[in-house]
N, C-alpha and C positions, 0 to 999 in steps of 0.2 A: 328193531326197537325192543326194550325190556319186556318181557311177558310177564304175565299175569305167574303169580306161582304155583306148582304144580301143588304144591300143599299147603291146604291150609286146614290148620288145628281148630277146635271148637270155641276157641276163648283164646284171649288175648295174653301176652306175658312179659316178663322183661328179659333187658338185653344190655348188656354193660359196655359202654363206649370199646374196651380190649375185645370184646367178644364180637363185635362188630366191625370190628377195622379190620378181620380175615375176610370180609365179605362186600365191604368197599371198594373195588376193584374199579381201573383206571375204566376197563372195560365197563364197566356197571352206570359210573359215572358219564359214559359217552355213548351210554344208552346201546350198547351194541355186547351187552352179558345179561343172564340173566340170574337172579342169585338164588342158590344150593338150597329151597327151601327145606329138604329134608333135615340135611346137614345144620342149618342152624336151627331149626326146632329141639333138635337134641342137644344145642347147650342154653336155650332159652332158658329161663326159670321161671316157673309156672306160677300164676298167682295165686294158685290156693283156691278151698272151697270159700261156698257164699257169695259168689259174682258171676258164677254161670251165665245168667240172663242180663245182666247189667252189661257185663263185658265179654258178648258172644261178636265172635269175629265174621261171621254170616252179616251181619249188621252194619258192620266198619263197610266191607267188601264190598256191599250193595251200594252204599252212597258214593264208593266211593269208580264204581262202574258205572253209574247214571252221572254220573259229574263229567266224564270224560265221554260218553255218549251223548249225552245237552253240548256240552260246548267245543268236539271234534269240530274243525273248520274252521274254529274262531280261535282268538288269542286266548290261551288256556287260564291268564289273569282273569278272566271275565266267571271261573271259576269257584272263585276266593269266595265270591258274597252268596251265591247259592251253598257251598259246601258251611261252611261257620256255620252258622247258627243250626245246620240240623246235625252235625258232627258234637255238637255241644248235645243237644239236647238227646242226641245218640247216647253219648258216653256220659252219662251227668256223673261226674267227679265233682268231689270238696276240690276246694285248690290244693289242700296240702294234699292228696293223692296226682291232678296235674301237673305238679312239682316235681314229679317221678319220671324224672329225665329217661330211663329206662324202657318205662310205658312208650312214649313214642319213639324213640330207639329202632324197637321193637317193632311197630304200627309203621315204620317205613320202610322196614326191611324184612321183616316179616309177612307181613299182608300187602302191602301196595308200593311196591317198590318201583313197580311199572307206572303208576299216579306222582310220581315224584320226578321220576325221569320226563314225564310226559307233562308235567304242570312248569319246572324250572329247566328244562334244558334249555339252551340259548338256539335261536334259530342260526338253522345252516345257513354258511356263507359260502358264496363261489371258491373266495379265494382264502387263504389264509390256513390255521390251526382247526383240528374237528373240535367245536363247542363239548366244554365238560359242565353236568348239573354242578354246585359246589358244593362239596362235603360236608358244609353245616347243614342241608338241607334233611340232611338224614339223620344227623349227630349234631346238632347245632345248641345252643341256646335258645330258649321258648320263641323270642321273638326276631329268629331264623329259623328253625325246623319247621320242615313242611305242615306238619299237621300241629305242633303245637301252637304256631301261629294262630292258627284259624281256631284253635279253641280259645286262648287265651282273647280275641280280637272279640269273638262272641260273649265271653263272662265279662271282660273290663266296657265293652259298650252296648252290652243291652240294657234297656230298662225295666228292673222286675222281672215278667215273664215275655217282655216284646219284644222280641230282636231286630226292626226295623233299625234302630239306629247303627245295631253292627252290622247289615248289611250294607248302608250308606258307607261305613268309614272300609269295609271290606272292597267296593266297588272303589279304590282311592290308592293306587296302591302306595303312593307319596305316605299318604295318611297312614297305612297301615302300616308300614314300615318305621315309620317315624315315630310314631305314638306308642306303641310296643317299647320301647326302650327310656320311654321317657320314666321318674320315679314319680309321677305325681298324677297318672292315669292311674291308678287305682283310687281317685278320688273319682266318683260316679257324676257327678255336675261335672267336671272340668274334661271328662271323655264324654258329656252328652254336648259339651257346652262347644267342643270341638268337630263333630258333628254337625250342630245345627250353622255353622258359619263355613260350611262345607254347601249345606242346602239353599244358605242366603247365597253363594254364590260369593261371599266374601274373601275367601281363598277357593283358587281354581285350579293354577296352574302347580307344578311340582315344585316350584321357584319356591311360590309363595307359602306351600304346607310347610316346606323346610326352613322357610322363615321363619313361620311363627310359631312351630311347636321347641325349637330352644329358646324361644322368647320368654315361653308359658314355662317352661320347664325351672328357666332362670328365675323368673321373677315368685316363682314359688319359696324361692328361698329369704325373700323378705316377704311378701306377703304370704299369711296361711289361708292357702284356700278354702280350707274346711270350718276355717271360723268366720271369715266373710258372706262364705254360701255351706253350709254345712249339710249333710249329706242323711239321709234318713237313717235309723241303727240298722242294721243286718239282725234278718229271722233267721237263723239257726234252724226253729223247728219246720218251719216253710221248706228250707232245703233239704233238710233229711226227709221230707214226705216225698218230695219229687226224687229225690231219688230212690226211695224204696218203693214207690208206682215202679221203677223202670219193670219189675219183674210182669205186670202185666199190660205194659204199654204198647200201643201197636208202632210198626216201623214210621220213621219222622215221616212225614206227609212230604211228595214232589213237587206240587204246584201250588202249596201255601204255605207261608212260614210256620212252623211248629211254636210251640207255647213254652217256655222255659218255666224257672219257679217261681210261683204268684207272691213273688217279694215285693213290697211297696215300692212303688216308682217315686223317683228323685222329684224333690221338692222344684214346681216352676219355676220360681220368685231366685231359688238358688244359680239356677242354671240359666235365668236372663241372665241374674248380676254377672254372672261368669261369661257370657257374652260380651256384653257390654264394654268390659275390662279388656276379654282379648283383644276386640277390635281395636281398642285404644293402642293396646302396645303391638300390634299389627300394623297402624299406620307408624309407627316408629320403629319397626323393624327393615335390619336392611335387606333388602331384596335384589339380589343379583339380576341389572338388567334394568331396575326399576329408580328413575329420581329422587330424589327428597322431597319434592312436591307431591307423590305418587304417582306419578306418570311412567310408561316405561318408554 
């Protein structure tokens, strides 16, 4: 299996999709290489002063060795929801520096190349082809790449500073998979609102997530969400304090969820109505398996 890399730098850097593809290797992918960390540190490009302690890779490394130590033995999915939210609150980036396809590039071939292989490899089978991780997992788009998922799934569904909700839709992987791509989860009620009909037990199965999140996606395009249940404004100055705390904040807590930035939480009344409405075109969506009566 991948090993941990023999080096690792003090802070994190980027890595450009070309610079990467010499070190993608079939091997790499089928968990049985491990990659040249010397060799690619020396064409990484370094992010420069002022993030020392914001973006030290001692930090990444640790979560991301207790992650794979918690859940050895179990289905490495079960993963997803303890890593988000302290990988977030690890790394507090603006989104337009998340955006920096590079940074995690980087972060899955540079520092945890072994947590990627050992989070997405497909389990062995007697017979057949050896399982390969897939290639976006390393180099993907946000809502494929191993680590950008899980930050992205932690900012688009926590509330304020409380990440219970993205640990719910983290715990889902239907959910997490699905919702990530959709364009209208960056409205904050309509990823809380998707959430709580996760916890009503509303949608349970993979059928039905996949039902109803092109339902929501669709129907946003005549209805505006955000003028029906409107979303509270975004503090600016809230976030840039949490993140300029990172320089003396202690490492994320193991056994409690960490605190994100104390941004005002989404309006109640919003995120019923947003309810409400799903379920409605949830029992009108079709569900493979399931009647028009709702029966399956």
């Amino acid at each position: 299996m991948t090993a941990r890399p023999e080096y690792l730098p003090e802070q994190l850097a980027l890595l450009s999709d070309v610079q990467a593809a010499e070190y993608i290797s079939t091997g790499l992918l089928e968990g049985r290489d491990d990659v040249p960390s010397i060799a690619l540190n020396k064409v990484a490009e370094p992010l420069g002063d002022g993030d020392e302690t914001r973006l030290r890779v001692d930090r990444v490394r640790d979560l991301v060795d207790e992650a794979m130590n918690r859940y050895r033995g179990e289905r490495p999915t079960a993963a997803d929801a303890w890593l988000a939210p302290r990988l977030h609150e690890t790394l507090r980036l603006t989104r337009r520096e998340a955006a920096e396809k590079r940074l995690w590039t980087y972060l899955a071939l540079g520092v945890a190349p072994d947590y990627v292989v050992w989070r997405h490899l497909p389990e062995a089978k007697a017979e057949g082809p050896r399982g390969r991780v897939a290639r976006d997992k390393f180099v993907g788009p946000h809502h494929k790449q191993a680590f950008a998922r899980l930050w992205w799934a932690a900012e688009l569904f926590r509330d304020g500073a409380d990440y219970r909700p993205a640990v719910v839709a983290c715990g889902n992987q239907d959910m997490l998979n699905s919702a990530l791509r959709l364009d209208v989860i960056d409205h904050r009620p309509t990823a809380l609102a998707l959430v709580q009909l996760l916890e009503r037990g509303t949608v349970r199965t993979g059928r039905e997530v996949n039902a109803l999140t092109p339902a929501v996606n669709a129907a946003a395009a005549t209805l505006m969400y955000d003028i029906i249940a409107p979303d509270v404004e975004s503090d600016g100055e809230v976030l840039r304090e949490w993140i300029a705390a990172a320089e003396a904040a202690v490492p994320s807590p193991r056994d409690t969820l960490p605190e994100g930035p104390d941004e005002e939480r989404a309006s109640d009344n919003a995120v019923r109505r947003l309810v409400d409405h799903f379920e409605e075109l949830f029992a009108e969506a079709p569900v493979r398996g399931r009647a028009p009566g709702g029966q399956e």
